[in-house]
C-alpha positions in Angstrom: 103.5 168.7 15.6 106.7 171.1 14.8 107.9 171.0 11.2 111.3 170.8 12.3 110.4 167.1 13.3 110.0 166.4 9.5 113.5 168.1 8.7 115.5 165.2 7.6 113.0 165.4 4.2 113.7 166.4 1.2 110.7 168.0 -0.3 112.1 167.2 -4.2 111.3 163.2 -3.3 108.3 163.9 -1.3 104.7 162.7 -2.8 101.7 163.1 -0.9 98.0 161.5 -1.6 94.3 163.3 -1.6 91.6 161.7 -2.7 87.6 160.6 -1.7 86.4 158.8 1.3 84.0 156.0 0.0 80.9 157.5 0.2 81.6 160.6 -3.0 83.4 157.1 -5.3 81.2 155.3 -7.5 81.2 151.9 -5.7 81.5 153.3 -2.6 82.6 150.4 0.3 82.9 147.9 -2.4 86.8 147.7 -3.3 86.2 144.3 -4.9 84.1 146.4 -7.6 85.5 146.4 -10.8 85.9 150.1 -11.0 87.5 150.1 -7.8 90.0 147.4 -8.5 90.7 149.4 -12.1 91.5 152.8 -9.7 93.8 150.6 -7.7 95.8 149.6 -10.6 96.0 152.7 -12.1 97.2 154.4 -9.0 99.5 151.3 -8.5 101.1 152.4 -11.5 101.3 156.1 -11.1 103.0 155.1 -7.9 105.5 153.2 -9.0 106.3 155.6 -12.1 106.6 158.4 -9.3 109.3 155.9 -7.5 110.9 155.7 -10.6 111.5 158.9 -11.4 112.5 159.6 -7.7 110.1 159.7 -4.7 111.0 158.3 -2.3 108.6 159.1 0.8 105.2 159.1 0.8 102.9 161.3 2.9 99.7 159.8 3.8 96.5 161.3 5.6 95.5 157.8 6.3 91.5 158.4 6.1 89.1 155.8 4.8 89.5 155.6 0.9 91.8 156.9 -1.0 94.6 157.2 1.3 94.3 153.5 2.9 93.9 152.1 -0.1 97.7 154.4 -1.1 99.3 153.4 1.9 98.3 149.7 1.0 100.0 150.2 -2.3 103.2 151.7 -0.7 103.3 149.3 1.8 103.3 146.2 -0.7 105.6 148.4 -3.3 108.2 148.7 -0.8 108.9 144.9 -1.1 110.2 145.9 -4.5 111.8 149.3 -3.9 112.9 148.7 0.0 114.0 152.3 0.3 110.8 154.2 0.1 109.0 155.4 2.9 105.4 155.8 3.8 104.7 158.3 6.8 101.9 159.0 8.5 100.5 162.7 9.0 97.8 162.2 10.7 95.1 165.1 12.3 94.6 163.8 15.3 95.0 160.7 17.8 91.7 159.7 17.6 91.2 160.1 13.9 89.5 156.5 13.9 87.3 157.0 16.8 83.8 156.6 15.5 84.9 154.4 12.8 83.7 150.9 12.5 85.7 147.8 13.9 87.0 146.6 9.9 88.5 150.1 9.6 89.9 150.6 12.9 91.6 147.1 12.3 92.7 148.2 9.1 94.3 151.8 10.2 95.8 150.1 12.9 97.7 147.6 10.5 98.8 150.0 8.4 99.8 152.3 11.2 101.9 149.6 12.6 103.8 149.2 9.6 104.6 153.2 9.1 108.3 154.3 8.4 107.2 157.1 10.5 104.3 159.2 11.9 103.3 162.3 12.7 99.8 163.6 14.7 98.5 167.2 14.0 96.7 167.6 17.5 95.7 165.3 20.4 92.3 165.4 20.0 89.7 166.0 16.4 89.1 169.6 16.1 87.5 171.9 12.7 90.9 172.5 11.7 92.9 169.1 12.2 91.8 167.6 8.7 92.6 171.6 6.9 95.8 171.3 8.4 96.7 167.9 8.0 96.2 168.0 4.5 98.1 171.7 4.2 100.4 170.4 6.1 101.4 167.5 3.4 101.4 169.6 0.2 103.6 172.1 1.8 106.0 169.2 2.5 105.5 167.5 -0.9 106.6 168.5 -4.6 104.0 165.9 -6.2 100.2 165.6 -5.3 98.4 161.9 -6.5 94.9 162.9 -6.5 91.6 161.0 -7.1 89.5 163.9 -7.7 87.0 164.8 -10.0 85.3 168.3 -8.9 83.2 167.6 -6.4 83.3 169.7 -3.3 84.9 169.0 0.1 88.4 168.2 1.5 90.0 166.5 -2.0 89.4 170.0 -3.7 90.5 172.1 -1.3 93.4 170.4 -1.4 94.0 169.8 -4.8 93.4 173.6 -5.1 96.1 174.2 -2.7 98.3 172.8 -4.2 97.8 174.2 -7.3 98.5 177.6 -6.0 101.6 176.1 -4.3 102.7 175.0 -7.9 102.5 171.3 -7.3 102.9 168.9 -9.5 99.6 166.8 -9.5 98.7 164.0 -11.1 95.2 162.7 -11.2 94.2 159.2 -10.6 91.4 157.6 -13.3 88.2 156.5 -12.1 
């Protein structure tokens, strides 16, 4: 992928997601647990206040967790708020290759229904999901985070954009 491809953006309206895979949140696979279904609605509404106050595109990783469960809320927002965007960066091709069959159903009906989307690399390397994620906060000028210290992709990210001087605004468990 060639940044020029994502040229027509302007960073000052550009919010990316970061947050946990299933396994590191509290109910883990279970997003009909009431703690799930709490995180949903409070990242529903930091969403929306973010469209408010200007975003307009939205920079997804589309992994299992976090980011599917932010692309679903973009995805039904925009029936409100027609003009935002949600685009895909994505680290590779095969990003849901060894996942199981609900998954891959669900990142291909979400895919589908992208303003836009961009791949990293053809195939999963060590570096894609580094990238990927790098990729997004130097394209964004606000971070949505579910994060709450533990190790691993989320931090590093979060970090990074920290030293990038992103806004960031963290998503309640």
């Amino acid at each position: 992928m060639k940044d020029e491809k994502l040229n027509y953006l302007n960073k000052n309206n550009v919010c990316c997601f970061t947050g946990y895979r299933p396994l590191k949140c509290p109910w883990g696979y279970n997003e009909n647990d009431e703690r799930c279904i709490k995180m949903k609605e409070n990242t529903k509404n930091i969403i929306e206040n973010s469209i408010l106050n200007g975003y307009e595109i939205f920079l997804c990783g589309m992994a299992i967790g976090f980011d599917m469960i932010c692309a679903d809320i973009v995805l039904e927002l925009k029936h409100k708020y027609p003009k935002i965007k949600l685009i895909g960066i994505l680290p590779c091709k095969n990003q849901d290759k060894k996942w199981n069959k609900s998954y891959k159903e669900k990142y291909k009906l979400i895919t589908n229904k992208l303003d836009d989307s961009y791949y990293m690399y053809d195939n999963y390397n060590d570096k894609c999901m580094k990238e990927r994620n790098k990729f997004m906060v130097d394209n964004s000028s606000l971070c949505i985070a579910l994060f709450d210290g533990k190790s691993g992709g989320t931090k590093y990210t979060v970090q990074y954009a920290m030293s990038k001087k992103i806004k960031i605004l963290y998503v309640e468990f």
